[in-house]
N, C-alpha and C positions, 0 to 999 in steps of 0.2 A: 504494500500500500504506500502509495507516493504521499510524501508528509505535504501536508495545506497549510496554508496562513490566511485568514482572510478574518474581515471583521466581521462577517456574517457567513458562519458554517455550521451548516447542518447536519447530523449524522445518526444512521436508521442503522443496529445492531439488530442483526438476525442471528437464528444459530448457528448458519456454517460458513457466514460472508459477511462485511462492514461493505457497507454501500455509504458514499460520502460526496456532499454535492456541497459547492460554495455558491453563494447567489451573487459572489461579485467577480474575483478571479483566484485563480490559484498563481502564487506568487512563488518565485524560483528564488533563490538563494543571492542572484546577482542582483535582487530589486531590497537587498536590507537597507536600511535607511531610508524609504520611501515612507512617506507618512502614512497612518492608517486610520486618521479622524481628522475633523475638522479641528478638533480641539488639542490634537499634538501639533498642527501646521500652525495655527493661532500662537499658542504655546514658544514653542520654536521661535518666531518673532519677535515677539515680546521677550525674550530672555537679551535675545541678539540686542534691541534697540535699548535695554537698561546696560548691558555690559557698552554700550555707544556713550550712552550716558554716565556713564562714570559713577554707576550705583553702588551702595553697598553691599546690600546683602538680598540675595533673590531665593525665595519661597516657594519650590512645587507642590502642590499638594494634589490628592485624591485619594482613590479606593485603590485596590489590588486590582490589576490589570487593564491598567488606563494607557501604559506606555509611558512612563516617568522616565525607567531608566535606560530605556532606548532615545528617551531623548535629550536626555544627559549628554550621552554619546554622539549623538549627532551635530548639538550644539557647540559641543567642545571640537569636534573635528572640524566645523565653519570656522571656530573663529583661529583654528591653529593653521588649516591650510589657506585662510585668506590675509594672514599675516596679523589677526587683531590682537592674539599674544606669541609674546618671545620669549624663550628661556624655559624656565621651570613652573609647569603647571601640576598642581597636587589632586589627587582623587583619591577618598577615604572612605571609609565605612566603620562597622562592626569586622567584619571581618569579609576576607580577600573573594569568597563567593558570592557575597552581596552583589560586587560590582561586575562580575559576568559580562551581564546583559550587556551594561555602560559600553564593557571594551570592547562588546561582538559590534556594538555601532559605531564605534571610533576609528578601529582598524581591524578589518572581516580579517583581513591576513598575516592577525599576528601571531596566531599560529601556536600560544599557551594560554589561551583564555578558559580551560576543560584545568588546568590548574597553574593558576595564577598563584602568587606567593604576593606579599607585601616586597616592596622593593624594586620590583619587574620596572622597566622605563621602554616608552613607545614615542619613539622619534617620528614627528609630522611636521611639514614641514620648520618654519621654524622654532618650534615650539616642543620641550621634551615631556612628556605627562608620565607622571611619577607615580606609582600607585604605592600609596603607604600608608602607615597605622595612623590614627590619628595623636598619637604621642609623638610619630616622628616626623608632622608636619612642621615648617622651619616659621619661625615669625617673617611676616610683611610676604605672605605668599597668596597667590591666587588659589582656591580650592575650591573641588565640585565635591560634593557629601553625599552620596547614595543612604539611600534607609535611614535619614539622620537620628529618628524615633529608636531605631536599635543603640543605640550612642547614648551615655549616661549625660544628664543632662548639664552637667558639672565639665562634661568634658569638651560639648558641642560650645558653649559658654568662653574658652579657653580658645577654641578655636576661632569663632567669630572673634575674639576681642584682640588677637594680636596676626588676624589675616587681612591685605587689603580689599581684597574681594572674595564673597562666597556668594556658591548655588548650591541649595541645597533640596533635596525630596524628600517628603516624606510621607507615610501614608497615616490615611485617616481610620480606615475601617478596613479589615481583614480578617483570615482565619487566625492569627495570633491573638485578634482584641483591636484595641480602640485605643487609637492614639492622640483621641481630640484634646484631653487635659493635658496634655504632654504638648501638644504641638499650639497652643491657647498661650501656656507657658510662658513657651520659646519663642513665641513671635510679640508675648505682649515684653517680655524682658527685651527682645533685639529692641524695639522704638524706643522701652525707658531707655536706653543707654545711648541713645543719641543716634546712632546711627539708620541709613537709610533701609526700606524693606520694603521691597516689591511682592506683591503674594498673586501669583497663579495657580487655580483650581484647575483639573481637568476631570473631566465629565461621563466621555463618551469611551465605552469600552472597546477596546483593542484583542485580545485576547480571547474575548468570545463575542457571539452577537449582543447588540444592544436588546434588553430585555429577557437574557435567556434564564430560565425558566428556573436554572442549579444555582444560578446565584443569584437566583429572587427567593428561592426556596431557601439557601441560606442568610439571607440577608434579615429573612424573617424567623426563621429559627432562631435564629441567635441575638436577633431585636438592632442590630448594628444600624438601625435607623430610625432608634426610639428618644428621639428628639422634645426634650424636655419641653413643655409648654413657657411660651414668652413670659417672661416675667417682668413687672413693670417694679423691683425691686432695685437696678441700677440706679443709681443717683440719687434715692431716698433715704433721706434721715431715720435711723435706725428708731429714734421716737417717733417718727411719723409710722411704723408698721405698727397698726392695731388691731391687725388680726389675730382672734385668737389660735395659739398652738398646738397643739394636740402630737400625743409620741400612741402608734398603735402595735401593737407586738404581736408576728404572725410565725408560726409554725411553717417547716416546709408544705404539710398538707394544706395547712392556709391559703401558700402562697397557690399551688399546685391550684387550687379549685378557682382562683381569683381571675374575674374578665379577664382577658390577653391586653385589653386596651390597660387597665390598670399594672396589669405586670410589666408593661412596656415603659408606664409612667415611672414605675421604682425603681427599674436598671437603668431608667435612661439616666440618673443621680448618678451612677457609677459609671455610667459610660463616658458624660462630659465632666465628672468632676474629678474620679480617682484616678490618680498618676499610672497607679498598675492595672489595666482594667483584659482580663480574659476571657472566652467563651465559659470555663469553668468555673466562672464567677456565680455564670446564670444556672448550672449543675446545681451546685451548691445550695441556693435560695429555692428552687426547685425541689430537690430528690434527697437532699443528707437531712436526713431525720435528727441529726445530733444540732439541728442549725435551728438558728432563730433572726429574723429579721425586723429589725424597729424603724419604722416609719415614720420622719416626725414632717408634721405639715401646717403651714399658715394660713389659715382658712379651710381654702379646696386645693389648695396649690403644695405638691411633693419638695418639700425643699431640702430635705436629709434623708440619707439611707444608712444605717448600720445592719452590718450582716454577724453574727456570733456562733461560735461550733464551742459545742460540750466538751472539754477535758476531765479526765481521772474517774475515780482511782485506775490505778494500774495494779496489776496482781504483784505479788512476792516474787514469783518468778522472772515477770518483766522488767523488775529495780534492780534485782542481779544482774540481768543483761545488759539495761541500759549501764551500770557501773563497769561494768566491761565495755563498752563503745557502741553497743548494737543500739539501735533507731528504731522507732515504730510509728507508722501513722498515726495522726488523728489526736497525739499527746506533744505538740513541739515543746509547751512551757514546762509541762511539768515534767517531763524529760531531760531539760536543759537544766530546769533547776536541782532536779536530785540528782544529776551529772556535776553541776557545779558545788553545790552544797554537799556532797556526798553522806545524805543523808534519806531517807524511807519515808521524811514526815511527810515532803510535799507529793509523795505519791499515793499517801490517801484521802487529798485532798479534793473537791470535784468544784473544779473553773468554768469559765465563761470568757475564750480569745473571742477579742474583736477583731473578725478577719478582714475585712472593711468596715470603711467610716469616710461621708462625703459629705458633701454641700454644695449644693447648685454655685455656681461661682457668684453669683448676682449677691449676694447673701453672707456671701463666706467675710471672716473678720468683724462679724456681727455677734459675736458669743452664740450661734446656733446651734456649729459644733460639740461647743461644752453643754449646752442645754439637750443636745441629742444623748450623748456620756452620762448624763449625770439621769435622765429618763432611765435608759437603759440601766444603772446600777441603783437606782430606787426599784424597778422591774426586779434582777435579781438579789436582793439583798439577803431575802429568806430561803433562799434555793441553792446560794453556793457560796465558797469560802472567798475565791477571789475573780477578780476580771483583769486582764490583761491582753496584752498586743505586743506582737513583732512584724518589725517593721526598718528598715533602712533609712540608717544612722542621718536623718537629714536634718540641719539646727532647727526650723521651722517645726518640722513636727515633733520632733524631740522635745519644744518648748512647749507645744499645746499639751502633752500629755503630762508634762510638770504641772503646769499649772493648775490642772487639774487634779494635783494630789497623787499621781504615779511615782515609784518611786522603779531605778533602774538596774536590775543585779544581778545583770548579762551581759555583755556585750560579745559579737564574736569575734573570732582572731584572722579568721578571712572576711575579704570585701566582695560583695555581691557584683557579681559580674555585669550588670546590667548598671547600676548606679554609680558603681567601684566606693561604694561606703559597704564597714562592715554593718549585719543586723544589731539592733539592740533589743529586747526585753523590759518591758513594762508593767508592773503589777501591780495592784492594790489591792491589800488586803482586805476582806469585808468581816470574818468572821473572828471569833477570837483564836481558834486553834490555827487559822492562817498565819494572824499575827503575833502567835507562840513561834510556829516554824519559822517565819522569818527573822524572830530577833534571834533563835538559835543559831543558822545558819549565818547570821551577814557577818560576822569577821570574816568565816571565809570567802564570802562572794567579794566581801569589799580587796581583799588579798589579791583574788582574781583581777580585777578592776586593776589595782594599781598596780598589777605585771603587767598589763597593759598598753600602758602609758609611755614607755618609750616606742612603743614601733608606730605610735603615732597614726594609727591606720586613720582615725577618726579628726576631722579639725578640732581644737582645741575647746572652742564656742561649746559644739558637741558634748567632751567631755567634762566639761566645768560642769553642768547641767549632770549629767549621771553621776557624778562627784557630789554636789550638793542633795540631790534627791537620795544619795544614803551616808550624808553626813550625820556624825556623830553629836548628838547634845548630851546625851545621858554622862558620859563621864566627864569628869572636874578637870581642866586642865590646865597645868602650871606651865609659861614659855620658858623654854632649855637658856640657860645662858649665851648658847648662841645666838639665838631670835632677839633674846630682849637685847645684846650690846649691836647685833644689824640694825636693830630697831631705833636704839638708842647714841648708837655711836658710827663709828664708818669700820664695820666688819666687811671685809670683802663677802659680795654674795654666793660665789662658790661656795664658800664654806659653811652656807647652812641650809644647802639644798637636803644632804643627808634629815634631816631635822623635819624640814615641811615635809619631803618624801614620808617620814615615819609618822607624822600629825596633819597628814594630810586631808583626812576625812572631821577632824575635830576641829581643824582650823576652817572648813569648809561650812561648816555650821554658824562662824560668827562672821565669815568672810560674806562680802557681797558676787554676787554670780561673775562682776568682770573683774575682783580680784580673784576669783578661784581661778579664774579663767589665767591671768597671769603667773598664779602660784601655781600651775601646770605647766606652762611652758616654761617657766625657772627648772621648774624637775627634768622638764623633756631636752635641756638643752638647747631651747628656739627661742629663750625670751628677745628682749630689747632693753634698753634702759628703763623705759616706763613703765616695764611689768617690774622693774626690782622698785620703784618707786612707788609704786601702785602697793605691793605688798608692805614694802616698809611702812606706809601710811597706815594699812591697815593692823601691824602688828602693832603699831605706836595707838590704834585707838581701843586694842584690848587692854593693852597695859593702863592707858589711863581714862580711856570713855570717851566718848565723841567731842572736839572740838565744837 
């Protein structure tokens, strides 16, 4: 069977023949880089007349199989054989298969595009295009970013701010999930920072016929076009919303029986709001029985979703495993903590992780959030020992779940591939035999923590925060006579890092979050002057009280 390309193809499986008709042409291998919508030739232009322009930074966006990275490629090949760049042009991803497509359209005859490596360079004319990680793109370089949504977004951030030009693709909606909050983001951060941003959508599908049937069928399975209703909550005074609130707590059979037009209204909170959003989000709310979904709404209008799954107990036999290394679904926290703690207590415990937690963006920074958390833990307060979340080390969220009274006594030692922070751990205790286990166990969690601390995996901001949420007040403490003569006298700082290092959870208790914050990079070795100043201040206002 001769392979087809065409944007409208049709195809009748029998049992002992494929019979296969396109309704425009069949396209031969020597017509790549011909366009195959209106909306790639549109596309195409508009990228050409911003790179004319002298823009900064340029925006593809759509669905899966629109033709983005085919036209990456093609654009980039115009402007290197018509001389619009010279030298070194950068093309980056996730990783070196991403960009395939890109370089089947730049150059059909290069003849490693079946396995590409980071590093590879494809001379057109005079322009050489580099295909490399995006750690090893060089400051003031031109760069095209396939799949930018697969890139932490800490790292795309990095890229745009010390590149002179960037294109970049990314997708909206796919079989991975939903990259609208992700991609909301990064386009409302590129304007705050001054610089320019063009954004082109595209539309019309490439890959298979417009309207075909498998990706309508998916598109509704999986809700990836459950479009939060308009909210006229933008630009209003958080005292001006007088509607009243309401949190509803539904069961997966809840959700299961619920209108489709209502179930579409609850994802769609996760689809435009939460950074991580997967097709087995929708599993989840649906079919896990151990799950619970709270609903919290302003009026009629869905303006938060929290999703929660049941932890613990775990058997006798499973504590012994897990203290050997083994893993088991369905328990990450209380796994990690009787792993960390090397203790049985928290595994006869029984939790409530919040597996998601959103907010229509229109809304968010309005305490809804905590009013959805704090529903949700009046909900369990007679049903389980504690509630918590894991979640990627990010300062932002890190700080809403402080404030809320979480306290943090996890952190991991690898960084999530996807954000490159490590996970953290969040808990509050509800019941009293929780908050028996955790005062048992935190010297060692807190141990934990502060091995930590040099490898720096986490920014410092980060750490100051899980540093203070398991500071010490309970024990009396006297400063060593190194503190009080740094404090009091001119001790070189070197010398009393050993000191904070060993009070470092007790001094975090009276210290304010951006001295803890400098009394960690004293220890990590990255301070500055102003963190030894900063501290000094603070050890001088233990000794004698607030100026």
């Amino acid at each position: 069977i001769r392979k087809i390309e065409s944007s409208d193809l049709y195809a009748a499986v029998g049992s002992r023949e494929i019979r296969v008709s396109a309704a425009f042409k069949v396209v031969s291998p020597r017509t790549i880089g011909v366009f195959k919508s209106f909306d790639q030739r549109e596309a195409y232009d508009a990228v050409l007349r911003w790179f004319t322009a002298g823009g900064d930074v340029f925006a593809l966006l759509s669905r899966r199989g629109r033709g983005k990275s085919a036209l990456l490629g093609m654009v980039l090949r115009e402007l290197c054989l018509s001389g619009k760049v010279e030298g070194e042009v950068y093309v980056t991803s996730h990783h070196p298969t991403h960009v395939t497509t890109l370089l089947k359209h730049l150059a059909p005859a290069s003849g490693f595009d079946a396995a590409l490596e980071w590093g590879k360079v494809v001379e057109l004319g005079g322009a050489s295009v580099v295909f490399e990680s995006p750690k090893r793109v060089p400051s003031s370089s031109i760069v095209f970013v396939d799949e930018a949504s697969t890139l932490p977004f800490g790292v795309l951030v990095n890229l745009i701010t010390k590149a002179t030009r960037v294109v970049l693709s990314t997708t909206n909606y796919g079989y991975e999930g939903s990259g609208k909050s992700f991609q909301t983001r990064l386009l409302n951060w590129i304007t705050s920072s001054g610089r320019s941003l063009e954004v082109k959508e595209l539309f019309e599908p490439v890959r298979y016929s417009a309207g075909d049937p498998l990706e309508e069928a998916l598109t509704n399975t999986f809700l990836f076009f459950a479009h939060t209703p308009r909210s006229d909550a933008m630009g209003t005074d958080i005292s001006d919303l007088s509607k009243p609130c309401n949190i509803m707590r539904l069961g997966a059979t809840d959700m299961a029986q619920m209108d489709e037009s209502k179930v579409a209204e609850v994802y769609s909170v996760l689809t435009e709001a939460h950074y991580r959003n997967e097709p087995r989000d929708l599993s989840i709310i649906l079919e896990n029985l151990k799950s619970t979904t709270f609903v919290y709404t302003l009026g009629s209008e869905v303006v938060g979703v929290a999703t929660c799954v049941r932890e613990g107990p775990i058997s006798h036999g499973m504590v012994e495993a897990v203290l050997r290394g083994a893993s088991f679904p369905g328990n990450l926290i209380t796994e990690r903590l009787v792993a960390r703690s090397l203790s049985a207590e928290f595994a006869q415990l029984v939790g409530q992780r919040v597996v998601r937690i959103a907010v229509k963006p229109p809304y968010q920074g309005r305490g809804h959030g905590s009013n959805l958390l704090k529903g949700l833990e009046a909900n369990f307060k007679d049903e389980c020992d504690w509630i918590g979340a894991s979640f990627s080390a990010d300062y932002r969220t890190v700080v809403f779940w402080f404030k809320n009274g979480y306290i943090f006594p996890a952190v991991s030692w690898s960084s999530n591939r996807h954000t490159q922070h490590p996970s953290v751990l969040c808990v509050k205790p509800l019941s009293d035999r929780a908050k028996r286990a955790m005062r048992s166990s935190v010297d060692t969690l807190r141990a934990h923590i502060s091995s930590q601390l040099h490898r720096a995996s986490a920014d410092a901001r980060v750490y100051a925060v899980i540093v203070k949420s398991m500071s010490d007040g309970e024990r009396q403490m006297k400063l060593s006579v190194g503190l009080i003569n740094f404090a009091e006298w001119s001790l070189p700082v070197e010398l009393i890092i050993p000191d904070l290092a060993q009070n470092l959870f007790s001094l975090a208790h009276k210290f304010t979050l951006p001295e803890v914050e400098s009394m960690i990079r004293l220890i990590q070795w990255r301070s500055s002057a102003s963190d030894s100043l900063r501290v000094k201040a603070a050890l001088k206002r233990i000794l004698h009280g607030p100026t």
